[in-house]
C-alpha atoms as an extended CHARMM CRD file, in Angstrom:
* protein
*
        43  EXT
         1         1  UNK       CA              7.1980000000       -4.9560000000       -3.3910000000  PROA      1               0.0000000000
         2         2  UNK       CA              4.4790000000       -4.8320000000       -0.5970000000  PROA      2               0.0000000000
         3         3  UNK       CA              0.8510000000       -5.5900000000        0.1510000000  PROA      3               0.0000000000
         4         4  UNK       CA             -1.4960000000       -3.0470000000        1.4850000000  PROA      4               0.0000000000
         5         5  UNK       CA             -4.5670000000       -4.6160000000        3.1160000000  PROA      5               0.0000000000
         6         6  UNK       CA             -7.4860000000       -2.6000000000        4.3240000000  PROA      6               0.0000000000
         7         7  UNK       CA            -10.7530000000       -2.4800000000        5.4610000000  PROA      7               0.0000000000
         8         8  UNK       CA            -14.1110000000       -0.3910000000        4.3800000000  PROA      8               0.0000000000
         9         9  UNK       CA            -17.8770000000       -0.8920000000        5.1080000000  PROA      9               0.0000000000
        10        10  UNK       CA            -16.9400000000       -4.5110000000        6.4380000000  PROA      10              0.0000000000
        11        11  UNK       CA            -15.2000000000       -5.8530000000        2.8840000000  PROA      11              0.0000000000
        12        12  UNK       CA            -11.2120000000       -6.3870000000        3.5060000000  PROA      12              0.0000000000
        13        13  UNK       CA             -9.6350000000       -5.3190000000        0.3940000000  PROA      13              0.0000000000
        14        14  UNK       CA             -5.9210000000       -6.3090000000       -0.6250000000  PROA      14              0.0000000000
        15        15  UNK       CA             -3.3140000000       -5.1360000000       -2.6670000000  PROA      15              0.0000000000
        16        16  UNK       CA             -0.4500000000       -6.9070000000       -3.3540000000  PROA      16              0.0000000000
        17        17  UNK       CA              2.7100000000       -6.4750000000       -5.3710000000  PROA      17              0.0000000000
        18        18  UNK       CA              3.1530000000       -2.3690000000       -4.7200000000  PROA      18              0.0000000000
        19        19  UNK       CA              6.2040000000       -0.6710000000       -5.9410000000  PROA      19              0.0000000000
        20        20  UNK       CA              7.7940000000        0.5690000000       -2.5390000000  PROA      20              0.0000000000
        21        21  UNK       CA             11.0200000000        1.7960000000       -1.6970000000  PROA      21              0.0000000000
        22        22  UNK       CA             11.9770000000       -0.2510000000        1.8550000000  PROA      22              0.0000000000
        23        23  UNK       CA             14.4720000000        1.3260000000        4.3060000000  PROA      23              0.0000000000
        24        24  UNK       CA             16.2100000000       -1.9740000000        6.1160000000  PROA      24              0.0000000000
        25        25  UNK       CA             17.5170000000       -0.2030000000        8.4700000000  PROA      25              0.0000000000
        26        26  UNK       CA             14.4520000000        0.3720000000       10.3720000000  PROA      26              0.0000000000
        27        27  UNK       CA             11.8520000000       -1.6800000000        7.9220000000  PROA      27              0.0000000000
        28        28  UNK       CA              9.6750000000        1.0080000000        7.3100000000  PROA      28              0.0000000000
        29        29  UNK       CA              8.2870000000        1.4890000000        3.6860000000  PROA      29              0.0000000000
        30        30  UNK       CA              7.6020000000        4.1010000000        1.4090000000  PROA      30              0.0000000000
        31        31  UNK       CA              5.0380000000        4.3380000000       -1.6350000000  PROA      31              0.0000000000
        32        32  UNK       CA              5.2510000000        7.0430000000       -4.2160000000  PROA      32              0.0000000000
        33        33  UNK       CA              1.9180000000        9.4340000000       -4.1210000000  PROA      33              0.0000000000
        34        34  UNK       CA              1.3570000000        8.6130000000       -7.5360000000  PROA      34              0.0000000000
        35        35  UNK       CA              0.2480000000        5.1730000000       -6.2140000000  PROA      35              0.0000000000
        36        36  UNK       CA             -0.9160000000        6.4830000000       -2.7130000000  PROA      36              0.0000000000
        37        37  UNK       CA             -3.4060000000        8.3660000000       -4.9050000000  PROA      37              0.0000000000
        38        38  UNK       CA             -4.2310000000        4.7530000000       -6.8620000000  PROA      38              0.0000000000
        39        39  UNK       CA             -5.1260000000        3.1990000000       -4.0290000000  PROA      39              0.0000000000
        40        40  UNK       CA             -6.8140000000        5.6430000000       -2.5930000000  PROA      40              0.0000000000
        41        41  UNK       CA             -9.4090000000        5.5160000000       -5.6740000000  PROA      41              0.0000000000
        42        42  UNK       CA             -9.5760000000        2.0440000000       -5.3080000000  PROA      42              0.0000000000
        43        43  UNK       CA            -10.8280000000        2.1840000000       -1.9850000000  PROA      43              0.0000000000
């Protein structure tokens, strides 16, 4: 799980607990578009 925090028209905005597949190797994530799309709306 991660937390995605952004920012729009001065409100921060934070989503936590997002279904993400994390490579340890190099620690980078990766979210499905399905939920891309979700947050996306959100914002």
């Amino acid at each position: 799980m991660i937390t995605i925090t952004f920012e729009r028209e001065g409100l921060t905005h934070v989503v936590r607990e997002i279904q993400a597949e994390i490579y340890v190797k190099c620690w980078e994530d990766s979210v499905d578009e399905s939920i891309t799309h979700e947050i996306m709306v959100l914002a």
